[in-house]
C-alpha positions as CSV (number, residue, x, y, z in Angstrom):
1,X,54.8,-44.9,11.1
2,X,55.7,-48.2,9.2
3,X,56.1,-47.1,5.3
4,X,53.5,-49.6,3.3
5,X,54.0,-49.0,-0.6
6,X,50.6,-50.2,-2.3
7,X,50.2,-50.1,-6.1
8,X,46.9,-50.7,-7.4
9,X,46.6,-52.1,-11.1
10,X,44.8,-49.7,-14.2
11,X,41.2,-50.1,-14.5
12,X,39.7,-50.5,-16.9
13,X,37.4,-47.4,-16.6
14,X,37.4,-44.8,-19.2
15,X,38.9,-41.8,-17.5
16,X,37.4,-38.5,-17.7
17,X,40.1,-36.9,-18.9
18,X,40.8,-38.8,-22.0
19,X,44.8,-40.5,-21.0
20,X,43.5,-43.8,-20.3
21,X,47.5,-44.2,-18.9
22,X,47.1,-41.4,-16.5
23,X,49.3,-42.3,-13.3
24,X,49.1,-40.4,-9.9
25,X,51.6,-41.6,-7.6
26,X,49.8,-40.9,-4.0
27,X,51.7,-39.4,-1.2
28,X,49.9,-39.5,2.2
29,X,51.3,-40.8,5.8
30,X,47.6,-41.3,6.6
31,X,46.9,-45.0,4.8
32,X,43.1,-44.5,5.4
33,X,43.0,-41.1,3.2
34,X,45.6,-42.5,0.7
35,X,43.3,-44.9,0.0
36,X,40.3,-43.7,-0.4
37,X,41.6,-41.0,-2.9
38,X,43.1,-44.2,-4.7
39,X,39.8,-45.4,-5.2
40,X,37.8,-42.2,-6.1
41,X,41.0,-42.0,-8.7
42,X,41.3,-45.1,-10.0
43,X,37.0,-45.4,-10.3
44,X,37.6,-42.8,-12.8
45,X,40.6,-44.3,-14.9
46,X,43.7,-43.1,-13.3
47,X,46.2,-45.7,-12.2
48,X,47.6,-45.1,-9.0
49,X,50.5,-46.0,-6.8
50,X,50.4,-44.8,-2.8
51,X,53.4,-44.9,-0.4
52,X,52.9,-43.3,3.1
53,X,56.3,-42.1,3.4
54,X,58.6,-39.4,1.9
55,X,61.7,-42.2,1.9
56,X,59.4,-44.1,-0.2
57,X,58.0,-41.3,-2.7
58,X,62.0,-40.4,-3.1
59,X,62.8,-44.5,-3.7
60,X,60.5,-44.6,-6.6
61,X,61.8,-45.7,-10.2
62,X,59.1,-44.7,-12.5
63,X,57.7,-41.9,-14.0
64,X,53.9,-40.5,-12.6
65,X,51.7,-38.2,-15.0
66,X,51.1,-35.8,-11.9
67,X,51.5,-36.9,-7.4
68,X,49.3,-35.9,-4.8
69,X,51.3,-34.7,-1.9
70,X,50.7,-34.7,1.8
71,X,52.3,-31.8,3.3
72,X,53.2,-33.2,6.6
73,X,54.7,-36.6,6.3
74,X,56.1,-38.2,9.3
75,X,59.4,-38.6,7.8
76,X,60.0,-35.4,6.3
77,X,57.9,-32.4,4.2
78,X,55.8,-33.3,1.0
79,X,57.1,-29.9,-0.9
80,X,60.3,-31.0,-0.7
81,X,59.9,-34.7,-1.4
82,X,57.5,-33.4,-4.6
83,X,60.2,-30.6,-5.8
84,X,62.8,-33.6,-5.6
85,X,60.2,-35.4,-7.8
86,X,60.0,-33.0,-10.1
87,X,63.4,-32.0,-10.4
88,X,64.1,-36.1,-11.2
89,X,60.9,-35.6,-14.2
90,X,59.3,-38.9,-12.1
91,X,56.8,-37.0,-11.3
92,X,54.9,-34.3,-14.1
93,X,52.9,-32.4,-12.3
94,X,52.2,-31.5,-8.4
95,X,49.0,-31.0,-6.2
96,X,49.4,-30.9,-2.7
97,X,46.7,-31.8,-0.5
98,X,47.4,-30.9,3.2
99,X,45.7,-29.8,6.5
100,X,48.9,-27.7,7.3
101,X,47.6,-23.8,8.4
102,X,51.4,-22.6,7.8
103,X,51.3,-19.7,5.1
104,X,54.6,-20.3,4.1
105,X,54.4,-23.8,3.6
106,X,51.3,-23.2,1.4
107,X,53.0,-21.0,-0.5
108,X,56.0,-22.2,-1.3
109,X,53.4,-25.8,-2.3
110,X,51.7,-23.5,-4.6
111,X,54.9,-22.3,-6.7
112,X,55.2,-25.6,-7.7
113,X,51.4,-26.7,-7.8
114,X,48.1,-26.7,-6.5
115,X,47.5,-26.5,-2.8
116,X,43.8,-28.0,-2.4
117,X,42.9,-28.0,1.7
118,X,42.5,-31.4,3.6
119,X,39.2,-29.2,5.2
120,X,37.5,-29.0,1.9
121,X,37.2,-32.6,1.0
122,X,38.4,-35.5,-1.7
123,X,36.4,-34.3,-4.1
124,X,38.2,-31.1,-4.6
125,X,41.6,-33.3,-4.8
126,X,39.7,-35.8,-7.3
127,X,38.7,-32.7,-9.1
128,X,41.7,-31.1,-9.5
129,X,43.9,-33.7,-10.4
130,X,41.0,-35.0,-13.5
131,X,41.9,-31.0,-14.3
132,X,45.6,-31.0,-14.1
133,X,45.5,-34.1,-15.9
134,X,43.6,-32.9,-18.8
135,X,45.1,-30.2,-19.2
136,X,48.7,-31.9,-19.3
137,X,47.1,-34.8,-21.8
138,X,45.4,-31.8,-24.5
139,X,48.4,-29.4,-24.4
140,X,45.9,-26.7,-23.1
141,X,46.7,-24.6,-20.4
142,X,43.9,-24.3,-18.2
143,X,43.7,-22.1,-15.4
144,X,43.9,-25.0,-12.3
145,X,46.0,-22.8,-10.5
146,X,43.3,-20.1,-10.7
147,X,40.8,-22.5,-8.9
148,X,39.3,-21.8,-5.2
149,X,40.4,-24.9,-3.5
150,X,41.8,-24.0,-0.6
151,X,40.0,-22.6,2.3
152,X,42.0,-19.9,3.3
């Protein structure tokens, strides 16, 4: 699949989470789901940038409060494009949200942040990132990892 980078400017809705400069860079190989968790994001402050490829998430030059992470990318695998990420400090903080059923996979997504389950919904994603988010904008540590969002 053709790699489409689409950034979509802040709005000017007060986030829930208080960091009115919250950025979630999105990383999904499916446009349609990429964009509709852009819009649930950005509907409650965040700004966001999507690309549908892991060459693209790994060709990005700025710095994201937290990404959202397919697993399953046609061009390679979301954990490792997210601990590259990571590793650079572009990206702050990690949720993965994936449909992939392989324990390992789900695991190893999970050392480095939350795993929420494609099955469960977008709300649980929207959910946990306003969480993660908070939590990195107050200094608290809240217990996100803790959260059932996974089905399994």
């Amino acid at each position: 699949m053709a790699s489409e980078d689409r950034t979509a400017p802040f709005e000017s809705a007060a986030p829930s989470v208080g960091t009115p400069r919250c950025s979630v860079l999105i990383v999904d190989d499916e446009p349609v789901i990429g964009q509709v968790l852009a819009m649930h994001l950005r509907s409650r402050g965040f700004e966001t940038t999507e690309v549908q490829s892991a060459a693209g998430a790994l060709a990005v030059a700025r710095k994201f409060t937290l990404g959202v992470f397919d697993i399953d990318l046609g061009d390679g695998n979301g954990v490792d494009v997210a601990e590259a990420l990571l590793q650079r400090r572009l990206v702050l903080d990690a949720v993965f949200y994936s449909g992939t059923l392989d324990d390992e996979v789900r695991s190893r997504a999970s050392k480095l942040g939350t795993f929420v389950s494609k099955t469960i919904g977008i709300q649980a994603v929207v959910r946990t990132v306003e969480a993660r988010a908070g939590r990195r904008a107050s200094g608290v540590h809240v217990a996100v990892d803790a959260l059932d969002v996974s089905d399994g």
